[in-house]
DOKOLLUM-916375 format. One record per atom (N, C-alpha, C): residue number from 0; x, y, z negated; atom name. Coordinates in Angstrom, 2 decimals. Layout:
R	resi	X	Y	Z	name
R	NUM	X	Y	Z	CA
...
***
This chain:
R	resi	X	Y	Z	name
R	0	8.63	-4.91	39.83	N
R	0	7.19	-4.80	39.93	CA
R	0	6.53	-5.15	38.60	C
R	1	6.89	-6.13	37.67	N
R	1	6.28	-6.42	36.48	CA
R	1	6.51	-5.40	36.13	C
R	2	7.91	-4.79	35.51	N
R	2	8.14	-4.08	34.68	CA
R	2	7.09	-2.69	35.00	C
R	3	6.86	-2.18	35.91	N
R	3	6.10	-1.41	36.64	CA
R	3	4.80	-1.92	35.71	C
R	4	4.19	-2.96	35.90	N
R	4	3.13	-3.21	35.37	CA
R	4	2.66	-3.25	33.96	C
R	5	3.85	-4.06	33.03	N
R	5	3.86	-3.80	31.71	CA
R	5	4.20	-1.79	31.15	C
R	6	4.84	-1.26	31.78	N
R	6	4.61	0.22	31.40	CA
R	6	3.52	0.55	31.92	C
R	7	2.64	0.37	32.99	N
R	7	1.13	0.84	32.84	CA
R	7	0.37	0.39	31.61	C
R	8	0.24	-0.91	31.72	N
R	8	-0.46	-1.51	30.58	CA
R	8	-0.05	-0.73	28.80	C
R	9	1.10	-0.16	28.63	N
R	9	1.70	-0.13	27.16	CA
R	9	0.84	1.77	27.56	C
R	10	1.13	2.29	28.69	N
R	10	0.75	3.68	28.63	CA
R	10	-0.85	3.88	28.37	C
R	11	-1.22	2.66	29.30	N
R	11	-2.80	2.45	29.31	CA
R	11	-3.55	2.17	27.55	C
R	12	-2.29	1.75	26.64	N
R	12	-2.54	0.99	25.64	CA
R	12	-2.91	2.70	24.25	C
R	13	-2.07	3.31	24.65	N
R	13	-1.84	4.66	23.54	CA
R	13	-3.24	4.97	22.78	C
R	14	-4.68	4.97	23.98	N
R	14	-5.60	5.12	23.36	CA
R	14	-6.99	4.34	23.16	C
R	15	-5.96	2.67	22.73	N
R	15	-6.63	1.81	22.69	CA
R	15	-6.59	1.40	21.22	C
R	16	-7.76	0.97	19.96	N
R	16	-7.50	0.37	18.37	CA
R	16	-6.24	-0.28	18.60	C
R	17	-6.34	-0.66	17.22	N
R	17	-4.60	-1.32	16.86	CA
R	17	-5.20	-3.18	17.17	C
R	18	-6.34	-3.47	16.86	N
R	18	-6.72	-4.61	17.54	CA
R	18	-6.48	-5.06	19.44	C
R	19	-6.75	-3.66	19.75	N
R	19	-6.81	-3.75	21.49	CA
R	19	-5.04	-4.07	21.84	C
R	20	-4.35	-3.22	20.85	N
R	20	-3.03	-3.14	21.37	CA
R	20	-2.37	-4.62	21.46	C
R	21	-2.81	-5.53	19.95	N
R	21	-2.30	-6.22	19.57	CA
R	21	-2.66	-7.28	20.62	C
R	22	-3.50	-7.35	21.05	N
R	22	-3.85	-8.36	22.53	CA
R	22	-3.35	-7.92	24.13	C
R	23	-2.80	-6.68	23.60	N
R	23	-2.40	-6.42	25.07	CA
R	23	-0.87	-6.65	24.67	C
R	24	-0.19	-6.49	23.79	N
R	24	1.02	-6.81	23.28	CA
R	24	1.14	-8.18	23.59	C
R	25	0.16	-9.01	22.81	N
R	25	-0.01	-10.66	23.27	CA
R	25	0.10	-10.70	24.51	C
R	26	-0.54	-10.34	25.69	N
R	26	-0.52	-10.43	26.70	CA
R	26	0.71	-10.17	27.51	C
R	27	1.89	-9.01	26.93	N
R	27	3.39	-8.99	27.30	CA
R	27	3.78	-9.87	27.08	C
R	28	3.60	-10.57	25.85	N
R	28	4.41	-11.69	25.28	CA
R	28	4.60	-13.08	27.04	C
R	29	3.55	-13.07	27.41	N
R	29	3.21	-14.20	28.34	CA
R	29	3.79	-13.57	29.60	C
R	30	3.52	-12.39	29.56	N
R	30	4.30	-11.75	31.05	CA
R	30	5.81	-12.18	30.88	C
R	31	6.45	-12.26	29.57	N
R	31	8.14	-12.52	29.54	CA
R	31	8.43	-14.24	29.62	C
R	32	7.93	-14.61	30.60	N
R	32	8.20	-16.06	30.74	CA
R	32	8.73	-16.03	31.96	C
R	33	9.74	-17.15	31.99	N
R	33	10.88	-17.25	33.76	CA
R	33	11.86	-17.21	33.52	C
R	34	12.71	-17.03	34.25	N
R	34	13.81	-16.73	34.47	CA
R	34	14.44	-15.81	34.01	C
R	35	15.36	-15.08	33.24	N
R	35	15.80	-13.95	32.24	CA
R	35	16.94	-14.08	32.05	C
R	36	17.97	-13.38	32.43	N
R	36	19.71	-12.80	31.83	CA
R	36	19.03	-11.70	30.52	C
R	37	19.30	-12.13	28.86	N
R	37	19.51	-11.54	28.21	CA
R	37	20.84	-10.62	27.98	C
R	38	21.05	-9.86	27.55	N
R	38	22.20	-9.13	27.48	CA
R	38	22.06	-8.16	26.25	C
R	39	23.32	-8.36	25.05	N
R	39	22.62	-7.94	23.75	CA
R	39	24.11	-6.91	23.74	C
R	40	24.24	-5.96	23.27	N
R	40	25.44	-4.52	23.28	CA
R	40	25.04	-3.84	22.30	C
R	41	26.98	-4.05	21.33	N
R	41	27.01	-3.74	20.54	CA
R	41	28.19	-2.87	20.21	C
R	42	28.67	-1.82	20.82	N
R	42	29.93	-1.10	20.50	CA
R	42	30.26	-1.44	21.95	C
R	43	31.78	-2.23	21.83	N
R	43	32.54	-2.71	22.90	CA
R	43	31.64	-4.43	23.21	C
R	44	31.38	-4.71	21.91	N
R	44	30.51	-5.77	21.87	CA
R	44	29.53	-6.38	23.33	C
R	45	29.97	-7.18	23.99	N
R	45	28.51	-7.61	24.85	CA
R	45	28.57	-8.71	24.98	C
R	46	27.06	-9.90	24.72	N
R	46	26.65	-10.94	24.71	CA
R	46	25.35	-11.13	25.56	C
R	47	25.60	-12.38	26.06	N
R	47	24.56	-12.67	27.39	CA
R	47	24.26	-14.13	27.30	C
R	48	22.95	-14.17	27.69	N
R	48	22.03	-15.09	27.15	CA
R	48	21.37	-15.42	28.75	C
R	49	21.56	-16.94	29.28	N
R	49	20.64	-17.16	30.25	CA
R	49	19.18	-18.14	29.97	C
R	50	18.19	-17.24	29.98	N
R	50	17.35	-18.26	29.95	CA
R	50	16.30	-18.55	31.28	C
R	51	16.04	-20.29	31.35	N
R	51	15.69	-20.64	32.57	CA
R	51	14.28	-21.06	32.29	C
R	52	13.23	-21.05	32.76	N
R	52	12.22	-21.31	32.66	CA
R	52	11.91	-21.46	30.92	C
R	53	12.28	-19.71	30.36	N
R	53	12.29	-19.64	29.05	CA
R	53	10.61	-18.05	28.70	C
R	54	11.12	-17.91	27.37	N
R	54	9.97	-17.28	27.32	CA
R	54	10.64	-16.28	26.04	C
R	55	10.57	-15.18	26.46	N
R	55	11.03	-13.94	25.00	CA
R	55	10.30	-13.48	24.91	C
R	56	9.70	-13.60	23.32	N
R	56	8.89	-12.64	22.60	CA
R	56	9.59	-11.29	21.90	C
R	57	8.84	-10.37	22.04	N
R	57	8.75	-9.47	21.06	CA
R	57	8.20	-8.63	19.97	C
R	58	8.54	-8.55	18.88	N
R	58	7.69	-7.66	17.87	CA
R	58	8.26	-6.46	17.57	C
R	59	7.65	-5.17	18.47	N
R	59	8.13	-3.99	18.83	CA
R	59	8.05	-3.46	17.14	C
R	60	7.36	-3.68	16.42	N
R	60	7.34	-2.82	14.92	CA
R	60	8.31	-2.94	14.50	C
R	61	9.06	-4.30	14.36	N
R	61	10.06	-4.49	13.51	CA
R	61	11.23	-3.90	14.48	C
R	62	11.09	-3.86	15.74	N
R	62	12.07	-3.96	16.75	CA
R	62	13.14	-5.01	17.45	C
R	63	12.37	-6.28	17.76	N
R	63	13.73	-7.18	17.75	CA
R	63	12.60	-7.84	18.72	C
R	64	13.87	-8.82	19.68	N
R	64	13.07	-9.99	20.89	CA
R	64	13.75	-10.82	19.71	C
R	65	12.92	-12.00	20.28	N
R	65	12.86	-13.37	19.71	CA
R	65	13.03	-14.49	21.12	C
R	66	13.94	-15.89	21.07	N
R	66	13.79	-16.15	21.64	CA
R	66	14.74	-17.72	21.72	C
R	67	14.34	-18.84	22.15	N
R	67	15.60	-19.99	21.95	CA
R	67	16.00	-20.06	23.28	C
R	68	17.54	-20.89	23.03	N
R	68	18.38	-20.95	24.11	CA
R	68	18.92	-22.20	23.95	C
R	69	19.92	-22.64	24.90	N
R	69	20.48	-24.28	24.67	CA
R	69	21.73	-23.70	24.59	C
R	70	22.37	-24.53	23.71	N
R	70	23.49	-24.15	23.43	CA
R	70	24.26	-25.87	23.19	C
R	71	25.21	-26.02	23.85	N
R	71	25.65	-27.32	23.39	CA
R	71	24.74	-28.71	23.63	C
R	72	23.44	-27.91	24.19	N
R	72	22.97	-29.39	24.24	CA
R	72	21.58	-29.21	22.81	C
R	73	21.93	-28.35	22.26	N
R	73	20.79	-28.00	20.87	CA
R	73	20.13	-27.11	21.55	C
R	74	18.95	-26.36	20.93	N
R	74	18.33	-25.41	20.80	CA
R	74	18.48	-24.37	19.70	C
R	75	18.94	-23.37	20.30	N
R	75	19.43	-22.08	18.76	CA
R	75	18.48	-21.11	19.21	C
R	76	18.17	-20.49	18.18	N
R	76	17.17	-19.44	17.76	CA
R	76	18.03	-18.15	17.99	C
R	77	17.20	-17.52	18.90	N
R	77	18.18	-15.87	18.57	CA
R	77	17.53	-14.85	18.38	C
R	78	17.67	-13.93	17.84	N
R	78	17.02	-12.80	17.11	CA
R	78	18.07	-11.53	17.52	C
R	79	17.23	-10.54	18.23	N
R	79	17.94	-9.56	18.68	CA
R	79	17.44	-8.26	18.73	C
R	80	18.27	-6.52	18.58	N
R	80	17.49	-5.73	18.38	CA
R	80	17.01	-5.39	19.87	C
R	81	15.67	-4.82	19.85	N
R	81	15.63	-4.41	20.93	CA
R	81	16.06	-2.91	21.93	C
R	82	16.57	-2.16	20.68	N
R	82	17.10	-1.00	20.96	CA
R	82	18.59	-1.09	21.57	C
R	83	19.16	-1.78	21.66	N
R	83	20.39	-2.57	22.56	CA
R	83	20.56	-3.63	22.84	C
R	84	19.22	-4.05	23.77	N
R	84	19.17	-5.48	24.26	CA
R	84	18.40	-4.89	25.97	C
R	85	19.04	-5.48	26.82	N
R	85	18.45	-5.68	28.04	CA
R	85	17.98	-7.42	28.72	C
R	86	16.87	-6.95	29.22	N
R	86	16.28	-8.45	29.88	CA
R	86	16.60	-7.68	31.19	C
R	87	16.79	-9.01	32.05	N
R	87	16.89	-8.69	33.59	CA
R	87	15.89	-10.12	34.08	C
R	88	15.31	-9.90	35.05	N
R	88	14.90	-11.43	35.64	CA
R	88	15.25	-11.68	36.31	C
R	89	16.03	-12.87	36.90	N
R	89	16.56	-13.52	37.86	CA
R	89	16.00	-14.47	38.79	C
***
């Protein structure tokens, strides 16, 4: 159902200034908060990322989510493309 909602909003967005977009973009940013299985594929390559009451950003220009995770007990930074990256929510 989100996802449903964020593709209205991005379709709704096509003939909106580059100011309008950039706040409705902001506004995805906040929709990607919760619960999330990242999943990043690369060849045979696949890496998976759980985040729990986490939050992934994205900056569609450059093409990549942004996002921290616990790892060990730390917090690591991950940077991923978005052209072979799936979010799922859990």
């Amino acid at each position: 159902m989100r996802l449903l909602l964020l593709v209205a909003v991005l379709l709704l967005s096509v003939g909106c200034s580059e100011e309008q977009q950039n706040k409705i973009s902001r506004f995805g940013v906040s929709w990607l908060e919760g619960d999330y299985k990242v999943t990043f594929y690369e060849g045979s390559h696949k890496k998976e990322w759980l985040l729990l009451d986490g939050k992934v950003t994205s900056d569609p220009q450059k093409g990549y989510y942004f996002f921290w995770v616990k790892v060990g007990g730390k917090s690591k930074y991950v940077q991923v493309p978005i052209s072979r990256t799936t979010i799922e929510e859990i």
